[in-house]
VEXKEDREN-820538 format. One record per residue: z, x, y of N, C-alpha, C in turn. Coordinates in steps of 0.02 Angstrom, whole numbers, plus 50000, padded with zeros to 5 digits. Atoms other than C-alpha are relative to their C-alpha. Layout:
N
ZXYZXYZXY ...
END
This chain:
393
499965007250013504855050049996500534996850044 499565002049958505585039350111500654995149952 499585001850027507155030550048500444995950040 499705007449966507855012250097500775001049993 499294998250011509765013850139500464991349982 499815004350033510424999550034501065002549997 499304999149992512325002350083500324992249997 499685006150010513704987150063500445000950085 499824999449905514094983850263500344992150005 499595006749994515424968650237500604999950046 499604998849928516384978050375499745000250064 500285001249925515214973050504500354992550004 499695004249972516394958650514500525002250075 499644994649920517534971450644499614998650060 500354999349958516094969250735500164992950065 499945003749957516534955750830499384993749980 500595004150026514894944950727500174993549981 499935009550024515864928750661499804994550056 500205004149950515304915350733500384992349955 499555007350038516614898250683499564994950021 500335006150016516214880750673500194996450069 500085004749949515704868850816500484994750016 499715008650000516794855650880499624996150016 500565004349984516044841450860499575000649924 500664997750047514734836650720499254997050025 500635002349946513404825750842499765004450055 500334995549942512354837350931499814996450060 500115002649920511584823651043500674996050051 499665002249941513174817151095500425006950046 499644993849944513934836551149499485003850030 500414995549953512314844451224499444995350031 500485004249961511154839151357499325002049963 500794998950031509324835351298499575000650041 500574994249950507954848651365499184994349992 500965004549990506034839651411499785006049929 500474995550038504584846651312499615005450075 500194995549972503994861951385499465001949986 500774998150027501914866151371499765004750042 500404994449969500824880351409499445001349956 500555002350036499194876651349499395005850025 500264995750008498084891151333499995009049993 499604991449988499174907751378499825003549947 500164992750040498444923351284499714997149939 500365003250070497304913651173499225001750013 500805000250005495634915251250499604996049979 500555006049988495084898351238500594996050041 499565003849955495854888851391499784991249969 500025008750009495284870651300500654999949986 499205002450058496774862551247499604994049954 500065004250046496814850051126499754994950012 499925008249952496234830951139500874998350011 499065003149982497734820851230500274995949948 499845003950071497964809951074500455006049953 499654997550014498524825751006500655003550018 499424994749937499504835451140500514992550001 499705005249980500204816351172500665000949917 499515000850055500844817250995500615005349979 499724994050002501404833950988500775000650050 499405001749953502354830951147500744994849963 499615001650046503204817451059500515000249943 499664994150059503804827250910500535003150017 499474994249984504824838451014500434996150035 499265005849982505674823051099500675000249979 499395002550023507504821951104500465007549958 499474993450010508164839751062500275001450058 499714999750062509334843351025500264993049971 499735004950030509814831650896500215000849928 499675000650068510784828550732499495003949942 500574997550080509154836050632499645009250037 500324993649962508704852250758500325000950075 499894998749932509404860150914499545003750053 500354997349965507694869950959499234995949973 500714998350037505884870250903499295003750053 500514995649946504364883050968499284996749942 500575002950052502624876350904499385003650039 500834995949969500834885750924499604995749979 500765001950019499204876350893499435002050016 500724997249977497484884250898499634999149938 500505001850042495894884350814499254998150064 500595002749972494154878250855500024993850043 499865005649976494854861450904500344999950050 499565001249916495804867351053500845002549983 499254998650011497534875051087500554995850017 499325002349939499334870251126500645001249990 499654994950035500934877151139500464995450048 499445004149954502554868451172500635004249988 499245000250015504544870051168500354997750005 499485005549988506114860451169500505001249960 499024998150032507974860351140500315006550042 499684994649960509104873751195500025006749938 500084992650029509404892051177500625000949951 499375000350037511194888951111500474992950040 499455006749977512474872451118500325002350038 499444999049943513854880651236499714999450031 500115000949927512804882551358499384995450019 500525006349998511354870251342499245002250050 500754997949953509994882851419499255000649969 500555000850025508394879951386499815006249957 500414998050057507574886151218499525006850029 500444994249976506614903551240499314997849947 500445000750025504904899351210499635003649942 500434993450065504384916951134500655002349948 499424995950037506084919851057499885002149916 500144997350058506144927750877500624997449949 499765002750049506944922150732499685001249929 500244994350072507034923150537499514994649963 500775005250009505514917650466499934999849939 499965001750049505944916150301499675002149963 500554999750045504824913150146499295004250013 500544996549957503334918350274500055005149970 500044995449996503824933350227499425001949924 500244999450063503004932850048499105000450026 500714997849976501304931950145499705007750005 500094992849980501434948850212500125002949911 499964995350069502014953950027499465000549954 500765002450044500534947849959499425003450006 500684995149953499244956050080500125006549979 499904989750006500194973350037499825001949944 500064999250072499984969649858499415001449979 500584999750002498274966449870499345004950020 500224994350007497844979149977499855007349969 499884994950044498554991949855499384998649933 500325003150063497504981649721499205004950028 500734997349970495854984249836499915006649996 500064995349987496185001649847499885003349913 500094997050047496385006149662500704999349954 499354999750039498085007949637500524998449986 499755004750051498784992649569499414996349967 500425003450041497864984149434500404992449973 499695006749986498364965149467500024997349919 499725000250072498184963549272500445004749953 499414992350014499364980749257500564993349973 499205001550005501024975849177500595003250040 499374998349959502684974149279500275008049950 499684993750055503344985849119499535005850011 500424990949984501904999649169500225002650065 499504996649927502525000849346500535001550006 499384999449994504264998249336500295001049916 499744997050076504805006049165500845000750020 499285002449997506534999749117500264996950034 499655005149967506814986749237500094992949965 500155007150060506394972349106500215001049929 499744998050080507144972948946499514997749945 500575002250054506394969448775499974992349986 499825007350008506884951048778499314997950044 500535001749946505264950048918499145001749969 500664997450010503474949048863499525003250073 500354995949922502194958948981499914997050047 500125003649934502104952749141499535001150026 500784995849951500464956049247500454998850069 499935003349945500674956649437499794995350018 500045007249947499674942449480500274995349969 499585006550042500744931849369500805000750046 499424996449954502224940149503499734996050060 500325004049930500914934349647500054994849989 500015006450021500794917449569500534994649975 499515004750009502384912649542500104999549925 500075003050056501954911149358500275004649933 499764992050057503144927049271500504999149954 499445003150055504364916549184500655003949996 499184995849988505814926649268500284994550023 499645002549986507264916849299500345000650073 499924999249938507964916449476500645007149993 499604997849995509194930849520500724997850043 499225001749950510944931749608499934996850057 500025004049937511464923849760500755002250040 499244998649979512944924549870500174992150002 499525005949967513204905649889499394993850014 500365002349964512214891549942500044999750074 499684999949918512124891250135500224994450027 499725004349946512714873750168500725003049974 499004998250025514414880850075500385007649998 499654994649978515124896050016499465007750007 500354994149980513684907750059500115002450061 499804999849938514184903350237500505007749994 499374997849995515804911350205499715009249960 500474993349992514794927750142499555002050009 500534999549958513664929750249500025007350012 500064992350002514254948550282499905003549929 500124997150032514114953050130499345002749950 500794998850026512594960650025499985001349927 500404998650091511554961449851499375001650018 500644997849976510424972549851499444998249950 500695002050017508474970949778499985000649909 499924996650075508944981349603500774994849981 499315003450026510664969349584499874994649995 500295007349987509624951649639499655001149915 500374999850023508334958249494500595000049944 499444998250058509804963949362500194993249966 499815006750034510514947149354499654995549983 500805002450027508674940549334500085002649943 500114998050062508474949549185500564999549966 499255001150027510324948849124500074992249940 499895007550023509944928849080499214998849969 500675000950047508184931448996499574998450009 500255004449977506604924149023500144992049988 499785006349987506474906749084499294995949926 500685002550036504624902448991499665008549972 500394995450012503274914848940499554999850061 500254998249929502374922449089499214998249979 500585003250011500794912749129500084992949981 500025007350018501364895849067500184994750030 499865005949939502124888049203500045001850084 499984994749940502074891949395500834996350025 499394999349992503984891749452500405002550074 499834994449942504224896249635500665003050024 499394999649995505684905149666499845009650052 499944990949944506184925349785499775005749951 499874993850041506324934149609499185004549997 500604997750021504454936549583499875006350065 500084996549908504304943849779500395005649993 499444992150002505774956949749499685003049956 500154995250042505044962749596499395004550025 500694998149947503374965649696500235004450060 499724994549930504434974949863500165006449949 499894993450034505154986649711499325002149965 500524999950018503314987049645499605005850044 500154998149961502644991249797500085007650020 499794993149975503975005349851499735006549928 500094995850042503605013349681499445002149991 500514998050015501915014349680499785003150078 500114996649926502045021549867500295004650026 499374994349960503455033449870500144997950054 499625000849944503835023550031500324992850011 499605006349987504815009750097499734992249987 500295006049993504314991650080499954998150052 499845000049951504774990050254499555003950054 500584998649959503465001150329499704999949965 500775000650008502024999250208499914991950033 500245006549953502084980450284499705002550068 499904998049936502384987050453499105004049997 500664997549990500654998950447499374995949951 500655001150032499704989550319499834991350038 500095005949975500084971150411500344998950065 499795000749941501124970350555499545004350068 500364994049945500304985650650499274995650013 500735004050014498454978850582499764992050060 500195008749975498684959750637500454999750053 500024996549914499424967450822500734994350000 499165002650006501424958750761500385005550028 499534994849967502194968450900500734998349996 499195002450008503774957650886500314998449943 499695004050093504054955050688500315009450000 499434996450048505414965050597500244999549952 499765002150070506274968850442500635000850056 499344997049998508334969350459500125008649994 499764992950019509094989650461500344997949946 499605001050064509614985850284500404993750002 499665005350002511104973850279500224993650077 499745002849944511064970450471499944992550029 500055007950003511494952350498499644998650080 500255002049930510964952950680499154997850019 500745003949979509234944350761500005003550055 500054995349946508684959250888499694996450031 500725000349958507674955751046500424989650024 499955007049976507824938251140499964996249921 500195003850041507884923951012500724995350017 499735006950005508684904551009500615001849939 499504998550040510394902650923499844994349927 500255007050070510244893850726500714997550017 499425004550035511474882150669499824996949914 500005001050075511824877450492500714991849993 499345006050004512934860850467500195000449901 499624996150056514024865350302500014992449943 499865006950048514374851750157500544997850021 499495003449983516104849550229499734994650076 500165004749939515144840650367500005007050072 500154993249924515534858450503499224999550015 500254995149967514414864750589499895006350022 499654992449993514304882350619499315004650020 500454994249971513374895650717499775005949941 500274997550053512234903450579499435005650002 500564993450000511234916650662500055005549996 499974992950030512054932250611499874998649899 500055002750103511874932550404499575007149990 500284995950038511384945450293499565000249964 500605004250040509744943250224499585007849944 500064994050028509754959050125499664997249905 499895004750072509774948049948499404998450011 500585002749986508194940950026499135005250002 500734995050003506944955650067499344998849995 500715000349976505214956350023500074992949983 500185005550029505364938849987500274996350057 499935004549959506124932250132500655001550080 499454997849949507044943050259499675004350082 500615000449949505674944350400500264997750058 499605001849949506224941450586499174999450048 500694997549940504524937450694500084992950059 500065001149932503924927450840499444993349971 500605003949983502654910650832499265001850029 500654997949971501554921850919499785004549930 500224994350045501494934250804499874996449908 500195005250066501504921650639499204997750010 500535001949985499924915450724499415004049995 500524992650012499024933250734499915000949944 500254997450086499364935450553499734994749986 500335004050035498684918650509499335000150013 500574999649980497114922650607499655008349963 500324992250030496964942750550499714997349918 499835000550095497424936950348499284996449995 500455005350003496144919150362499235005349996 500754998249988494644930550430499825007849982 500074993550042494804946050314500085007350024 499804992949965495604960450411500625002149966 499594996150044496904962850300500165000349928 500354999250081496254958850131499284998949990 500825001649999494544961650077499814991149969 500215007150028493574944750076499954997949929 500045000850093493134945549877500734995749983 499304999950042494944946949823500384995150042 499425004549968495784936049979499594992649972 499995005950033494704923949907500194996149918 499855001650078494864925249734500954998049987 499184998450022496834928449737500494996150059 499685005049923497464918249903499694993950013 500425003749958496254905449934499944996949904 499975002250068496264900449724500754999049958 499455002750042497504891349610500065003049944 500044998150074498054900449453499834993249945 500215005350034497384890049300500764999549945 499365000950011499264884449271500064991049996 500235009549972499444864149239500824999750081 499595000149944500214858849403500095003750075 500054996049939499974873249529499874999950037 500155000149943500154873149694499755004750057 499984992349958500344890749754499505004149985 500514991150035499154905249743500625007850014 499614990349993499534925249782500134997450091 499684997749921500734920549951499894994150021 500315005949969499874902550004500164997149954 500045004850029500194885649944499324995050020 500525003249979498744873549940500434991850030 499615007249971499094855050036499404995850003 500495004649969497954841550043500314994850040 499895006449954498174830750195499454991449984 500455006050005496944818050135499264999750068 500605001549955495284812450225499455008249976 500244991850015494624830550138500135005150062 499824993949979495584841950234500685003649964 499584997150059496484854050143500185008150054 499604999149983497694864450222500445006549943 499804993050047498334883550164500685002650053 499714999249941500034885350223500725005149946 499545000050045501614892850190500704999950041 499155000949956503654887650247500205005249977 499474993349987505134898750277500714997350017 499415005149959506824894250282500715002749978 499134997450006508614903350335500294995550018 499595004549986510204896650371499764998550081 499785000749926509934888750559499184999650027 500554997850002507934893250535499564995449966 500625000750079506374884150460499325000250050 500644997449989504684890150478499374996949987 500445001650039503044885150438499275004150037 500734998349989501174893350440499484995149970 500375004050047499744883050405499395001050048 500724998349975498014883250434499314997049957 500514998550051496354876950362499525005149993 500424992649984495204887850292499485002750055 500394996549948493974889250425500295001850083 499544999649920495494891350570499594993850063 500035005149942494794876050652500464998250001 499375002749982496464868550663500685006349954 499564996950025498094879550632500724999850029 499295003949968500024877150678500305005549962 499054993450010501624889450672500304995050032 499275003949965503234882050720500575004249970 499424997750007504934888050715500504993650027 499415002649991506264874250717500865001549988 499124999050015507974878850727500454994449953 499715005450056508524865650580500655001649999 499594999550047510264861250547500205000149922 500255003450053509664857650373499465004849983 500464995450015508604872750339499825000049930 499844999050063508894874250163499934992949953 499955003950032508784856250120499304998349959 500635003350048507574849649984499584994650032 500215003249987507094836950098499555000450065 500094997949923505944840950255500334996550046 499705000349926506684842350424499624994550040 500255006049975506204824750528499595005050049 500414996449935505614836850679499575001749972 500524997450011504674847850565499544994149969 500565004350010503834833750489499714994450064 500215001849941503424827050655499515002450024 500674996949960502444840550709499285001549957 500585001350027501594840550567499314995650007 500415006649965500914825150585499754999250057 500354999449934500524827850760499585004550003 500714990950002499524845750710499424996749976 500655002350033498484836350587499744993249970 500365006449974498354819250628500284997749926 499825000050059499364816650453500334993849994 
END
């Protein structure tokens, strides 16, 4: 059995990894602002691009990075309707060099996609029973204060667990422990420690806890890592040569990738792309590429990594919850005019993500904006820019 090395690594500060706060809190008045950068068809296999009404808008969107709301953004569009693929902003403020188009970064929430597909696959196969109780798999992780849980009430958001630990929020003092770690069994502890929130099934609740309980789900019913059954059951599959988990607590972003920023409640600023996303895991500690977000939205959409039946029944359907938005990994969106829109955000300190797609992949959009404002309740002006420019919104 393979075995995840969950060590406390708050002495990779030695390392030379802090990264202090910006002088300055106006990005557009201390860095020069990069054009939009396009490459409209590269490794897609349909050289259309888009109409210019769209590309025109799209272009637009990425206008004016860096600025007070984003210092990067990488955006994919494809589908039946034509591709297009831009960039803009820089790679980092000191030096004001242009944004790496393919660079990699942490992709947040996204990650709950892939957790979903692994879940399901295990389901397809036999050996999870999506109406199984959490208490049949994981014996003694839930106390008696918890009525039975099913997994797809885990997939659905709808388990009436309470959120677990944290180190901090990240505009404040999470910053400030950023090296440090909670692992998957310590996030879950203090979940259960404070009781349920509702009775499981009665309300849908989105929050990481449900996703961790599902990575420890997972490893138990696999004798192996959470970390490679993704890796061979979805990354390998849907040809994510550049996605990664962290080596356990490692705050670092391997491989080329754009620098985040995080602007703090004291008003700082502060270089936010090392961080420990150990606390996060199967629920949100994923490191990939726009390209590779795009492969999985095309493998997942057209049934190569969950059988059609079940990706429809369990991904592509709303639990009968009043209010629900989410299914198993996907949120539903209606843009109006009847298009409806299966997507899902992601969002570290310095990082925000988004997948989206309708169901028949005629129109679909990844982006990675480097947000100062990752974390905020309010969307990011850029990312809602490109929205609106993906789907005419």
């Amino acid at each position: 059995m393979h075995v995840r090395v969950r060590t406390a690594c708050a002495a990779l500060v030695v390392l030379g990894l802090t990264a202090g706060p910006l002088a300055g809190t106006a990005l557009a008045a201390s860095s020069p602002t990069a054009s939009v950068r396009e490459a409209v068809g590269e490794h897609t296999g349909r050289p259309e691009a888009v109409d210019r009404a769209t590309a025109r808008a799209l272009r637009a969107a990425l206008q004016g990075l860096p600025d007070d709301d984003a210092t990067a953004a990488l955006v994919r569009v494809s589908g039946t309707d034509g591709v297009w693929r831009g960039s803009a902003g820089v790679h980092d403020l000191p030096s004001g060099r242009e944004a790496l188009a393919g660079g990699r970064f942490r992709a947040g929430s996204t990650t709950k996609v892939v957790t979903a597909a692994v879940v399901l696959q295990l389901a397809a196969e036999g050996r999870v029973d999506l109406d199984g109780h959490v208490q049949t798999y994981l014996p003694g992780l839930l106390s008696e204060a918890f009525e039975p849980i099913t997994v797809r009430q885990l997939l659905t958001f709808t388990s009436g667990l309470k959120p677990g630990s944290s180190l901090g929020d990240v505009s404040g003092e999470g910053y400030e422990r950023r090296y440090e770690t909670l692992t998957p069994e310590e996030v879950v502890a203090a979940s259960v420690a404070q009781g349920p929130a509702v009775g499981p099934g009665k309300r849908q609740n989105y929050s990481n806890i449900d996703y961790t309980v599902l990575g420890l789900l997972i490893e138990k019913v696999t004798g192996d890592s959470y970390e490679h059954q993704a890796a061979v059951r979805v990354l390998r599959p849907a040809g994510m040569r550049h996605t990664s988990f962290p080596g356990g607590p490692d705050p670092r972003v391997h491989g080329p990738h754009n620098r985040g920023y995080q602007r703090l409640a004291d008003g700082r600023l502060v270089d936010a792309t090392e961080w420990n996303m150990s606390d996060r895991w199967a629920a949100g500690d994923m490191i990939s590429t726009t390209a590779d977000l795009e492969r999985l939205l095309h493998a997942l959409f057209r049934g190569r990594l969950v059988p059609r039946p079940l990706l429809d029944k369990e991904m592509f359907t709303l639990p009968d919850v009043p209010g629900a938005t989410m299914s198993a990994g996907l949120q539903r969106f209606d843009m109006g005019n009847g298009r409806i829109l299966w997507l899902k955000s992601g969002a570290r300190p310095g990082y925000s993500t988004l997948i989206a797609a309708t169901r028949d992949l005629s129109r679909t959009l990844v982006y990675s904006v480097n947000a100062t404002d990752a974390k905020s309740e309010d969307m990011n002006p850029v990312a809602e820019r490109i929205v609106r420019a993906a789907f005419g919104g």
